[in-house]
N, C-alpha and C positions, 0 to 999 in steps of 0.2 A: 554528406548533407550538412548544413550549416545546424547547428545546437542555436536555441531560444532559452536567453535563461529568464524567467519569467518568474513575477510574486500572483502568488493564485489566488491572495485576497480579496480581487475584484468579482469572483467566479463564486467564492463561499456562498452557502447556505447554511444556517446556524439550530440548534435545536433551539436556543434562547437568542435575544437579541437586546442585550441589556444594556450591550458595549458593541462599539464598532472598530472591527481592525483598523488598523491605519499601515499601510503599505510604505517602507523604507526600503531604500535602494542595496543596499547591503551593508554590509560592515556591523559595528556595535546597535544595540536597541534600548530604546528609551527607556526607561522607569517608569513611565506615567499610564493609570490605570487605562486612559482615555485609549492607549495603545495596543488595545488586545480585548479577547474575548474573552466573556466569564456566562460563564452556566450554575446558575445556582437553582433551577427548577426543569428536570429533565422530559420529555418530550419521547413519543413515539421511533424508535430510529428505522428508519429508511431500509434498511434490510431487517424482512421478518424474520431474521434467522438468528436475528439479535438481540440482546436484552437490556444491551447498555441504550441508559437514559439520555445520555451526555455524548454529542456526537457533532462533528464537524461534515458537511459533503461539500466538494468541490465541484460543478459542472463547467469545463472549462470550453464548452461550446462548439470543440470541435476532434475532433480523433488524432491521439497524438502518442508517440513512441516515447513512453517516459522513461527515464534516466535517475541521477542522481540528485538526490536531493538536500535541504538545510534547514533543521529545527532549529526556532526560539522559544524556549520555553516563556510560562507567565513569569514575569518581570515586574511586578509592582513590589515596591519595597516594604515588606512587614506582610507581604501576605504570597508570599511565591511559593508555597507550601501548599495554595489551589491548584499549582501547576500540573501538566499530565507528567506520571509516571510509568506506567505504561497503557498501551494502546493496542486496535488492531486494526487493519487497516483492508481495506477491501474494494475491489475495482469493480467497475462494469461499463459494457459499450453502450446499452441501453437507460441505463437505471433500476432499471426492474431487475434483471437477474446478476447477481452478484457473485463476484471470485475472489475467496478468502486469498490475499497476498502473506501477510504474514503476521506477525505482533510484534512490537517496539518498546526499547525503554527511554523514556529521556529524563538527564539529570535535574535536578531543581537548580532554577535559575536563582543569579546573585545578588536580583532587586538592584543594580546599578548599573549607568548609563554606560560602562564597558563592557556588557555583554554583549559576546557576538557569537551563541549559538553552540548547534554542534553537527557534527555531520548527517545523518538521516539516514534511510535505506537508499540502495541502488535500487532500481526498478529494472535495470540492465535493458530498458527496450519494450515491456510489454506495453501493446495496446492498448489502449483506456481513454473514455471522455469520460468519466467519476470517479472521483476519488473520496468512497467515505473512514473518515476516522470515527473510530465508537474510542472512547472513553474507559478501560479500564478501571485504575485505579490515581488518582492523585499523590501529592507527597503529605498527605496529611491534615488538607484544609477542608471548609463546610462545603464550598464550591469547585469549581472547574475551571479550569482557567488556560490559555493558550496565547502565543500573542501572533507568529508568522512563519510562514512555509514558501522557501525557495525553490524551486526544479527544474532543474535543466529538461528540456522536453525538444525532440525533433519532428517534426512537421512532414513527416515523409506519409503520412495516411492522412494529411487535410481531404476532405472533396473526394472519399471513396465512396460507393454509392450505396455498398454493402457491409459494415463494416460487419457483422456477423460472419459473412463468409470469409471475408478479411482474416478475423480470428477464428480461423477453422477448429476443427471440434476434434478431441480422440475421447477415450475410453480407457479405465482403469477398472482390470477386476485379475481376483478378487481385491477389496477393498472394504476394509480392512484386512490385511493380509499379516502373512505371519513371515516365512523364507523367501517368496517368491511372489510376484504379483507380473502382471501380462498387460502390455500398452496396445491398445488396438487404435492407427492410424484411421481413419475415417477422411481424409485428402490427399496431401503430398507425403510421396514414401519416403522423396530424398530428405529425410530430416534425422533432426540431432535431438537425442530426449538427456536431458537431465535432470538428476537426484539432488536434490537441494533440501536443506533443511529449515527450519521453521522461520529460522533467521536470515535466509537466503544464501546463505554458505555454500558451496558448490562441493558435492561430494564428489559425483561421479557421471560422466558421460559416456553415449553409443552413440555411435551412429549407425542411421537404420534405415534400410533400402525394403523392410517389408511393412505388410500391414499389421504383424505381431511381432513382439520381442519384449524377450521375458526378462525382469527386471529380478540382480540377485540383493534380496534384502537381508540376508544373513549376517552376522555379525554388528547388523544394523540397533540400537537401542528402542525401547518404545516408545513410542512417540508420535507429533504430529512432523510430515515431513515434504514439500513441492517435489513433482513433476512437474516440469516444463517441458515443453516439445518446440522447436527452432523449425519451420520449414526451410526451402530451399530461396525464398526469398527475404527469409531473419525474421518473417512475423513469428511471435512467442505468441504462445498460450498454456495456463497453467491449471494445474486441478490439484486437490488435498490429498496425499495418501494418508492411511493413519497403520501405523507398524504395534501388533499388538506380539505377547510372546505368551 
């Protein structure tokens, strides 16, 4: 299917609205403050599971298989130090119920009109119409600061009627688990579950033709760590393990 590579600043929802992005086509990014978002007084965020103030949501209006993506940090010269540092970032097909994707870092921009960004997270395909970023931590400024997010997105779940069902549902227990933990399929058997880590790293894959299958977490560190589950038609859907010892 054909890749959309899309600027998703016409889709944002802002916690502050101080400044208004301005969408450039790609390459280097301007210097100028007018060109980016600042949050300097934080705002309820959008998932109640959250406590960051300072938060970005995307609604891009319609159900899309996301991919890779392209940060530019804040960009204004003498204050690129509002910029995000790291973040976390969290999907949903509704808005209302949220799926922790993962946490990010991005570097502090160089305040000059030769920046041009850095690479982002893969999203490798999961379904989402939201995309919200919470806020972290900054490189050190009063504010918050962001300026444009690129993402290649495929269009192969526009116009499905269900998307819930769409993104089928499993089951992790126990969880938090210590050696061992069990995926319990709740749709399609013929799928592929992978262990991914907080980063989205790809540790380890099975493939799995039942409705359980026990995941060996041994040797694993503590931590926060993705299952994902592939059906037999590539829709992803992912859930939080957390590996305690």
């Amino acid at each position: 299917m054909k890749k959309l590579s899309i600027l998703l600043i016409a889709f944002a929802a802002f916690s502050t609205f101080e400044t208004l992005l301005f969408a450039q086509c790609e390459g280097a990014h301007s210097a100028f403050e007018d060109d980016a978002w600042l949050s300097c007084q934080g705002s309820e965020n959008p998932n109640t599971e959250r406590t960051q103030e300072h938060w970005i949501l995307y609604d891009f209006g319609d159900y899309y298989f996301l991919n890779e993506s392209h940060f530019w940090n804040y960009n204004f010269m003498g204050s690129t130090n509002n910029g995000i540092a790291s973040a976390t970032i969290d999907l949903s097909i509704n808005g209302t119920d949220w799926m922790w994707w993962g946490d990010f870092n991005l570097q502090e921009a160089p305040g000059s009109d030769s920046y041009y960004g850095e690479s982002g997270p893969d999203f490798d395909g999961i379904v989402a119409r939201y995309l919200l970023i919470s806020v972290v931590a900054n490189h050190g400024g009063n504010c918050y600061g962001f300026s444009e997010l690129q993402l290649q997105v495929d269009p192969g779940v526009i116009g499905i009627n269900d998307p819930e069902m769409q993104a089928f549902g499993f089951s992790i227990h126990p969880n938090p688990a210590k050696d061992f933990t069990t995926v319990q399929l709740n749709g399609d058997l013929d799928s592929e579950i992978r262990l991914l880590s907080s980063s989205g790293e790809l540790i380890s894959t099975i493939r799995s033709h039942a409705e359980s299958t026990e995941l060996d977490l041994q040797g694993l560190s503590a931590g926060v760590y993705m299952i994902e589950v592939v059906d037999s038609y590539g829709v992803r859907t992912t859930q939080r393990l957390t590996v305690v010892h």
